[in-house]
N, C-alpha and C positions, 0 to 999 in steps of 0.2 A: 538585617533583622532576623530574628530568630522566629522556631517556633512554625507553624503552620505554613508559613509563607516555603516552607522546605517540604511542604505538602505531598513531594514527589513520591514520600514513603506510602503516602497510601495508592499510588496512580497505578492505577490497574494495566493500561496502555504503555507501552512504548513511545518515548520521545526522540526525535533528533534533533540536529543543532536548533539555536535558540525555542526547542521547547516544541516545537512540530511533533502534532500526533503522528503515528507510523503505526496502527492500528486503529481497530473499530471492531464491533460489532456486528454479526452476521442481521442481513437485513430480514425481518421478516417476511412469511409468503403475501402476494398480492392479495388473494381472496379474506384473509379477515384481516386485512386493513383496510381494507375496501368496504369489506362487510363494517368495519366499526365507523371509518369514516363516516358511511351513511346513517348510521346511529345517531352522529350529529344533531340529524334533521329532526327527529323524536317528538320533540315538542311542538313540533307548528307541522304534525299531523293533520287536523283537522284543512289546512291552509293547503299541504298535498294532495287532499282527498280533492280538495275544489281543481285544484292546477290539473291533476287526473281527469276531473271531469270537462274540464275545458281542450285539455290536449284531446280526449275522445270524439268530442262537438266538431272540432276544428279538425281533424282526419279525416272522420265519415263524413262530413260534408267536401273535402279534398278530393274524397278518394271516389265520393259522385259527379262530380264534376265532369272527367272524362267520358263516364255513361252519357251523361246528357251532353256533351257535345258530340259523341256519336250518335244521337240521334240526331241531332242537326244536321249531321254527314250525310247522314239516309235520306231526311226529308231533300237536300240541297241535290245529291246524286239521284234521286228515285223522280224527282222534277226533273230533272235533266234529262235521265233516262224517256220519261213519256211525253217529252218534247219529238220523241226521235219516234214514237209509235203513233200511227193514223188513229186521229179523234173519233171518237164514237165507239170505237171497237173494247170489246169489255181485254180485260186480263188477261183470261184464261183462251181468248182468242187470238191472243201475240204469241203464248207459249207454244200454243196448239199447232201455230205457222211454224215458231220457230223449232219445233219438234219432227215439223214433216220435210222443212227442208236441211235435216240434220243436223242444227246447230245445237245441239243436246244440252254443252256448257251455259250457254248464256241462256238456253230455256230453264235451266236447272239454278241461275243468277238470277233472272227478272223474278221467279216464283219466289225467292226470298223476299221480294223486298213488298213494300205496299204502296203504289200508285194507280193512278188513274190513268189510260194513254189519252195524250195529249192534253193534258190538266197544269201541266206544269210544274212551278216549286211553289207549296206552300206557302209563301210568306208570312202569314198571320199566324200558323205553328212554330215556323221561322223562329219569331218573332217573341214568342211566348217560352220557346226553348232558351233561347239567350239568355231573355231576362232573367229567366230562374236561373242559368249557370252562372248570370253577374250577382245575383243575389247569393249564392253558392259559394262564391268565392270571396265575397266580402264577407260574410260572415266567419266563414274559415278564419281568414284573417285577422278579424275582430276575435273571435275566440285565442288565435293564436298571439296576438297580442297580450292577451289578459294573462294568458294562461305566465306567459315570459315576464311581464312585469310582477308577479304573485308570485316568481319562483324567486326572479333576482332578489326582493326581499326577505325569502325565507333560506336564503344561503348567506346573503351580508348578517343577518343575526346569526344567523349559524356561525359564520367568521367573527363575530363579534362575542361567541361567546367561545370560542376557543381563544381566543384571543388571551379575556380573563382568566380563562384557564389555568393558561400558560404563563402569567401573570401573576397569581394565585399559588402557582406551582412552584415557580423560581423563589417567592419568598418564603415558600414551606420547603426549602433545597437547605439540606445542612451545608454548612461550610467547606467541606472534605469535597464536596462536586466542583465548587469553585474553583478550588485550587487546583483538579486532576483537569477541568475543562477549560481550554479558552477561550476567551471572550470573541474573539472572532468568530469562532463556529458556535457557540450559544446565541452570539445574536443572526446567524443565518439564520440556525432556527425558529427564531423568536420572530424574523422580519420576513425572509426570502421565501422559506416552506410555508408559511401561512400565507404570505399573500400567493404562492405559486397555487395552494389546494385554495383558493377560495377562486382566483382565476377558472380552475381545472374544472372544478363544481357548476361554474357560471357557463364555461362553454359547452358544458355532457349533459350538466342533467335534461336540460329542455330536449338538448335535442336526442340522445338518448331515449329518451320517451318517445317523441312525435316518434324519431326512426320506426322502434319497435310497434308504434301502433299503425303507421303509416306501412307494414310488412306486411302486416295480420290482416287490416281491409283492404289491401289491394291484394291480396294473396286470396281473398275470399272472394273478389271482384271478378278474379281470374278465373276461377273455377268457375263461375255463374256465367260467365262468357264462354269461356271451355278448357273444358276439362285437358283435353293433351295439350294446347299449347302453354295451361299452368303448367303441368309436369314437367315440360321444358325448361319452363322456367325455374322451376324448386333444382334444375341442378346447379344454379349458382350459393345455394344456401352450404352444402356440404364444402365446394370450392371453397368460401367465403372462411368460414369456422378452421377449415384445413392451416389455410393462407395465415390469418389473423392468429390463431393460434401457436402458430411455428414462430411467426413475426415476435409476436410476443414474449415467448420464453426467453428469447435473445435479448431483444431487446430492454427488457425488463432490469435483467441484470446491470446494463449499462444507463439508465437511467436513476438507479437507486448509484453507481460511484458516482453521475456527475452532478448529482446534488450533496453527495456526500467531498467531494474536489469541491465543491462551491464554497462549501467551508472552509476546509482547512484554507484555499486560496483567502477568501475573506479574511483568517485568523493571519496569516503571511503580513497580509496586507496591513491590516490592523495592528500589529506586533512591530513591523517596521517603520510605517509611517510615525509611531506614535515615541520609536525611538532614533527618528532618523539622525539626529544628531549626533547620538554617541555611533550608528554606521560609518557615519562623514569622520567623526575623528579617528575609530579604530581603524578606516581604509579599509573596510566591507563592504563597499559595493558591490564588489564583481561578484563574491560571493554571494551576497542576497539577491543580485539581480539572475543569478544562475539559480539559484534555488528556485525564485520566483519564474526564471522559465520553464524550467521542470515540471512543477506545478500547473502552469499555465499550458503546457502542453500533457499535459495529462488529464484535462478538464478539457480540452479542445477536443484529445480523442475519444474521450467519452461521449461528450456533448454529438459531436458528431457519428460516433456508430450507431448513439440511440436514436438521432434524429432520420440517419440513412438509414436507419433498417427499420423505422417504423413508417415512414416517407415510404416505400415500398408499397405499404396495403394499399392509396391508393388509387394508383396506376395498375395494379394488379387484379382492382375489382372491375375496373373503369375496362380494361382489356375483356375481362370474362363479361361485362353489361356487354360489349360491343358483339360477343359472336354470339350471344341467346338474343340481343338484337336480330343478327341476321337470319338465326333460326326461327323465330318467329315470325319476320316478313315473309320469308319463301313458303314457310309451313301454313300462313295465315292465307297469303295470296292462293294458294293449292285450295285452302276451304272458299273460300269467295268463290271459285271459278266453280269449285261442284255445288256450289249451292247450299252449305252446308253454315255459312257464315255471313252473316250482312258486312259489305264494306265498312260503315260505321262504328262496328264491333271489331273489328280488324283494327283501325286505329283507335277506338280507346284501348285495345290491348297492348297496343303499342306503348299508349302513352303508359297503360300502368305496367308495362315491361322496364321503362325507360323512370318512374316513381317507387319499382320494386328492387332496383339493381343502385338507384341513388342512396336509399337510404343506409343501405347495403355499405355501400362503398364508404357513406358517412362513419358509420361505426366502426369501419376499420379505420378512416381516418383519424377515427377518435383517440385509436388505441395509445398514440405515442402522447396525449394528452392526458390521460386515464393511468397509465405508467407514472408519467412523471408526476405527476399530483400523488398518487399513492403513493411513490417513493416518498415525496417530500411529507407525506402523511405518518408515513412508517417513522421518519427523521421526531417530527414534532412528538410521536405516539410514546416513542423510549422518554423523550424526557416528561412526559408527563405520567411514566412508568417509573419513575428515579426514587429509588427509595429515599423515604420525606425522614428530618427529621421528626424525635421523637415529640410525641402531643405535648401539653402542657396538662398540668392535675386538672381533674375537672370534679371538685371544685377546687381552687386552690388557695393556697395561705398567700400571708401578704405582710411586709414587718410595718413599722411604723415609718409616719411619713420621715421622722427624723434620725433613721436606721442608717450609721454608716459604720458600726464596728463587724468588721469580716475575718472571717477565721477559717484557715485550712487545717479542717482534722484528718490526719493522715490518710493524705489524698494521693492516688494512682495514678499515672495515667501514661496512652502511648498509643501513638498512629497508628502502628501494626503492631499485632501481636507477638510476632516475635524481637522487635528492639522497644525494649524500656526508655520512656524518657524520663518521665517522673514516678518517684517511689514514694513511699510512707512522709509525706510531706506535711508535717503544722508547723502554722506558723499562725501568727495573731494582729491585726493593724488595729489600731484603737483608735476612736472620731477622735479628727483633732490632726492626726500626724501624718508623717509622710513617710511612705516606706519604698526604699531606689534597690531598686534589683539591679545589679551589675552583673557583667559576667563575659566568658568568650562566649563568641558566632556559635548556635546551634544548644546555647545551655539548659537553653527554653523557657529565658525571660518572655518571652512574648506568648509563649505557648500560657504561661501564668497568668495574663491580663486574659486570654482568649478562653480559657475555665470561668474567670469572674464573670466574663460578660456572655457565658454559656452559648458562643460559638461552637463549642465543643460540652458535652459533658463528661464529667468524669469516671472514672471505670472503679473505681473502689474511694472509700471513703467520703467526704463531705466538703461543701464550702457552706458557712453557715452568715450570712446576715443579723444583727441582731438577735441570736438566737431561731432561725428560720433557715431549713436547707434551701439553700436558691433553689434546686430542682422542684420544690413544690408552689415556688412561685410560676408566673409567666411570666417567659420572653421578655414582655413588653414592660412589664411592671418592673422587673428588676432591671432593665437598659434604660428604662426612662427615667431612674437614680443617678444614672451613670453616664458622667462627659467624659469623652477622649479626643483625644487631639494625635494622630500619627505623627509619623515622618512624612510620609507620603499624602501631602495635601490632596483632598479632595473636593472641587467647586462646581459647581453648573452653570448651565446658562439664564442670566439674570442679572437681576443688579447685585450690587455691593452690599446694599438696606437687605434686599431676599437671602443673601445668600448668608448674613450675619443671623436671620429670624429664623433661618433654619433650624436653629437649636430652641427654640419655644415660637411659631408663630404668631399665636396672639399677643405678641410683647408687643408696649407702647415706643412711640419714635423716642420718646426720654430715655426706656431703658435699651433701647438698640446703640442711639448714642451713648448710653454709658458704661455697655460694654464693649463698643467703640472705641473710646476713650482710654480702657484699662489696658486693652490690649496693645494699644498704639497705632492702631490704624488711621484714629484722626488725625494724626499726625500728617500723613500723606494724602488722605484721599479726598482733603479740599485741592490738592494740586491736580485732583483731575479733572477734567471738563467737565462732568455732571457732579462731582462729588459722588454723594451716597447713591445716587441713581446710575452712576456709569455702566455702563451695559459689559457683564463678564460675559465671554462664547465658553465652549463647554471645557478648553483647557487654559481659560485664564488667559490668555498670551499676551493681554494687555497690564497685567503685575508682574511684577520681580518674584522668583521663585520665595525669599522672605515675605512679599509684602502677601501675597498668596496664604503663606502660614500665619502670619497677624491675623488674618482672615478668619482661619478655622481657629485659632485661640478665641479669638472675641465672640466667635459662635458657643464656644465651651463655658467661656464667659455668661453670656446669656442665657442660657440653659437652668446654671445654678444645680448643678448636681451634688448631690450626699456624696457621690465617690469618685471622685477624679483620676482619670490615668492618661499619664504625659507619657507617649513611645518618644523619643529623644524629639521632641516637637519644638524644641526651640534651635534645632540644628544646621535650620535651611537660615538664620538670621543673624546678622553681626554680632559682634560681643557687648558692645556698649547696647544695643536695643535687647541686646539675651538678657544683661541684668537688668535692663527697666523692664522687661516681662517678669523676670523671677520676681523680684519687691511685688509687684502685680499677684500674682499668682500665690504669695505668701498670702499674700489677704482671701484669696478666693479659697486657701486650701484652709481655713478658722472652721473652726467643726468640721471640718471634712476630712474623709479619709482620703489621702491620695497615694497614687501607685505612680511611679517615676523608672522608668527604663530610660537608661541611661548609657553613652560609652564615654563621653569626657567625665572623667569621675570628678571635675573640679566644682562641677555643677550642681552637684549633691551632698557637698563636704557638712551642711545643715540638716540632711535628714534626719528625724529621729531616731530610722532605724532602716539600715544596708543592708540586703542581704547579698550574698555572693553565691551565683549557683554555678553548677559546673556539670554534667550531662544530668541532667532535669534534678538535682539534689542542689539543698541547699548545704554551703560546704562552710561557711560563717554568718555568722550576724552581728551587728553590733551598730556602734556609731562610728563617726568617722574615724577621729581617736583611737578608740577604742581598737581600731582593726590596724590600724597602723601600726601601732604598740604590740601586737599579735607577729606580725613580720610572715605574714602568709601570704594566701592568693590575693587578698584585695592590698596588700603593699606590693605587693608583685606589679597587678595590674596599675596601678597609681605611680610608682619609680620608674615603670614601662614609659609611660606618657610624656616624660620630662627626660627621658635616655637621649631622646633623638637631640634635643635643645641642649643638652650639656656637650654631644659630639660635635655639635658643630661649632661651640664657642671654641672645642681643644682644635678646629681643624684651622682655625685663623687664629689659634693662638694668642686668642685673650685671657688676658691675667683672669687665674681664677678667684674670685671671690666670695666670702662666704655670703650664701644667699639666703635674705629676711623671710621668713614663713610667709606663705600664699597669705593675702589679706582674708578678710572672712568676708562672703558677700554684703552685708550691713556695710562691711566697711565703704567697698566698691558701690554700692548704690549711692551712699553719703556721696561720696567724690561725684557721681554719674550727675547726679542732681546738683549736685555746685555747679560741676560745668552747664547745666542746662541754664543755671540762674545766670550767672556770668554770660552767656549767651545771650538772653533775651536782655540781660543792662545792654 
């Protein structure tokens, strides 16, 4: 096939064997993809403000918690304590003993604290302290619940509408992206990177938050308790930022190749699976399976330096929590014994030394989740940066419904700017006919149909629809004129009935089966178990590569398009069913213009009108006759066809005889049809 499918002239990248990228694009910096990622969320602001206020609710009750179970430490320790001092005697009568008989520490200990001697423990304060820390901590909870459920749905919309996006974006993608990109790594990005950032989102943002609010009041907890043993504490914040930051730079890098290896691996993968056959017959295994470990080990080592070296932060925070741990027991216990500190106050400090250095450790542990989502953010962000094709008029023209005369007024056009393919091109097809573009590989028959159906636009000149440049129609309105039928079948997964209504859905089951019928499919597809309901997967592999293409004819069929174009579409099919499709096709193509790319020139010997192009110029026109009688390129190519069949009569040395002119397909249909009659007697 000619024509775009040779796309390569526009691919910006480097390819290796079977078509492997060997390039990319410099990834963008973390901070505005990150910055725009969270742009996302935009809209379901109001629903942030709330989740903000809930994670605030759900903290400061957290971060009270420990306060009020050190006092329960005091009440439990300070009854204990005046268990141990003679009843009746007041307070400041234990200190005043324990002052003259030098015990200066624990007199400097009991005047912290508040008890009675020989009073006991509290209970009923006890008791009252609890309850409020269980009510403390349920609430937290219940906060922290809401807050986590209100976020998980303001990131799945969020993922839901990048999704559309993206969606959105690929069909506003000119066709020039298709061909330079492979479908393997477009659908990473479509599938793998969005679900990897909407994961990424699910696991940071909550907690991200709670971390940083969960820092700030216990940070302020700290200080209200004391002052130096905060200060101790804040040196794990410069450690932390040090640590996480270094980790990061590195790491970063390796995270943006092994989602970028996740592609090309996917595109590998997808590339070969989907031709593993012709691997098996060319005896390329070894080859792809070496290719495929190359790849595979270049994503292993990615995968795993970003994973090892952001795995690092944290063990590395967990280490630094553990000695501002010990610095604060020895330093905390030193205030208790001079009296400067209630025991109680000692252990919520602890506890909020031990809720200061978690969260901590948290968001470093974040970090290698936070990379990879952005990377895989940065991946989705280029292609919804891809330059789109051009708009459609707004407002636009539109010809009549029964518009199919088309005309190229010297029309330009070409991949790259420096090689020409097509030049000052007119040419005229009038409703009613059939115009066959012949030609060699690369003439840019295809590149022709790919102008009509404004895949491409063109660079100078015109294509005009009954008098209307297509450019000033849309898209939609001028493809929706327009059935084609490739070489290259395309089906989905459904039935046989879906996959023929594709070409007009609302069609009734009379006219599905009766374009059914034209094409020949009904012929076969009562022999399958459901008939018209048989269930196709998404490469058919339940049809013959022919029965496949009966398939998309009788789609083309049903549609009923003004302009028809057949890329050698009856090629995957026997010869006796090729001419019951032509007779077929003869009646579909009655007012309509059709376009016929063709390489058996025998199949076209009826057109009204041939042309012959030859690097993007048309080099003759005429009818069949007419060109033969010329003794040019299309007798060249036509004598070409029937060379190989006269060498092999002279190689077994059969008497030569003079040979009857090709029949005309009228003829061949008449006979095709006897024989079908003579069959069913």
């Amino acid at each position: 096939m000619s024509g775009p499918g040779r796309a390569a002239q526009r691919m910006p990248i480097g390819r290796g064997p079977m078509g492997q990228a060997t390039g990319g694009e410099k990834a963008r910096n973390f901070g505005p993809s990150a910055k725009r990622l969270l742009a996302t969320l935009r809209s379901d602001t109001p629903l942030l403000v709330v989740v903000l206020v809930f994670s605030i609710l759900s903290v400061t009750l957290s971060v009270i918690g420990p306060k009020l179970l050190g006092e329960g430490t005091n009440i439990v320790f300070a009854g204990f304590i005046s268990l141990q001092m003679p009843a009746g005697a007041t307070k400041q009568q234990v200190i005043d003993q324990l002052v003259a008989s030098g015990n200066q520490d624990q007199a400097n200990m009991i005047a912290a604290m508040d008890f009675v001697p020989g009073a006991g423990i509290d209970f009923d304060q006890l008791a009252r302290i609890l309850t409020l820390v269980l009510l403390v901590y349920v609430f937290s909870s219940l906060f922290g619940w809401l807050q986590a459920r209100i976020l998980n749905g303001v990131v799945q919309r969020a993922m839901h509408r990048l999704r559309l996006q993206v969606e959105d974006k690929v069909h506003r993608l000119p066709l020039s992206y298709f061909d330079r990109v492979q479908r393997g790594e477009l659908l990473s990005r479509v599938t793998n990177d969005v679900d990897n950032i909407g994961q990424t989102m699910q696991q940071t943002l909550s907690q991200v938050v709670i971390s940083l609010l969960t820092v700030i009041g216990v940070l302020t907890m700290m200080f209200i308790i004391s002052p130096l043993l905060a200060v101790i504490a804040l040196v794990t914040i410069p450690l932390t930022i040090v640590i996480t930051v270094l980790v990061a730079r590195r790491s970063q890098k390796l995270f943006v190749q092994q989602w970028k290896t996740t592609g090309v691996l996917n595109a590998r993968v997808e590339e070969t699976f989907s031709g593993h056959s012709v691997v098996k017959v060319f005896g390329h295994q070894k080859e792809v399976e070496a290719d495929f470990r190359a790849e595979n080990e270049e994503l292993y080592r990615s995968s795993f330096g970003a994973q090892f070296l952001s795995g690092v932060i944290m063990p590395a925070m967990m280490f630094i929590g553990n000695l501002v741990y010990v610095a604060i027991a020895v330093v905390g216990g030193l205030q208790v014994a001079a009296g400067l500190m209630s025991i109680g106050d000692v252990q919520a400090f602890i506890q909020y030394s031990r809720q200061f250095t978690q969260p901590l450790s948290q968001l470093g542990s974040m970090a290698n989740l936070l990379q990879s989502g952005v990377a895989s953010a940065e991946r989705v962000f280029e292609l919804l940066d891809e330059e789109e094709q051009t708009p459609d008029d707004d407002p636009a023209l539109t010809a009549p419904d029964s518009a199919s005369h088309l005309e190229f007024e010297d029309v330009s056009f070409r991949y790259t700017e420096d090689k020409p393919l097509i030049d000052s091109l007119t040419l005229a097809a009038r409703p009613g006919s059939t115009v066959a573009i012949v030609g060699p590989t690369g003439a840019g028959k295809t590149t022709l149909v790919n102008l009509i159906m404004r895949f491409y636009d063109v660079d100078a000149g015109r294509i005009v629809l009954d008098g209307v440049d297509t450019r000033r129609m849309t898209r939609d309105d001028l493809r929706a004129r327009t059935g084609m039928v490739l070489q290259d079948t395309w089906l989905f997964a459904g039935t046989i009935r879906e996959n023929i209504a594709y070409g007009r859905p609302e069609a009734s089951e009379e006219e599905i089966v009766a374009a059914a019928t034209a094409a020949y499919v009904d012929r076969f597809v009562h022999a399958l178990p459901d008939g018209y309901d048989t269930m196709l997967d998404d490469e058919a592999t339940n049809l013959s590569v022919g029965e496949r293409q009966l398939v998309t004819i009788a789609r083309a069929f049903l549609a009923d398009p003004r302009i028809l174009i057949l890329d050698e579409a009856t090629s995957s099919v026997d010869t006796r069913t090729e001419l019951l499709i032509q007779r077929a096709m003869s009646r579909l193509r009655e007012d309509r213009t059709a376009f016929v790319i063709a390489h058996r020139l025998s199949t076209i010997r009826d057109a009204d009108l041939i042309l012959v192009m030859e690097n993007g110029a048309i080099v003759e026109q005429g009818s069949h006759n007419q060109l033969l009688a010329q003794k040019g390129s299309y007798g060249r190519l036509y004598n070409a066809q029937f060379e190989g069949a006269a060498e092999e009569e002279e190689a077994v040395e059969v008497p030569t005889v003079p040979l009857p002119p090709p029949p005309t397909t009228a003829q061949i249909v008449v006979e095709a049809l006897a024989e079908s009659e003579d069959a069913v007697e």
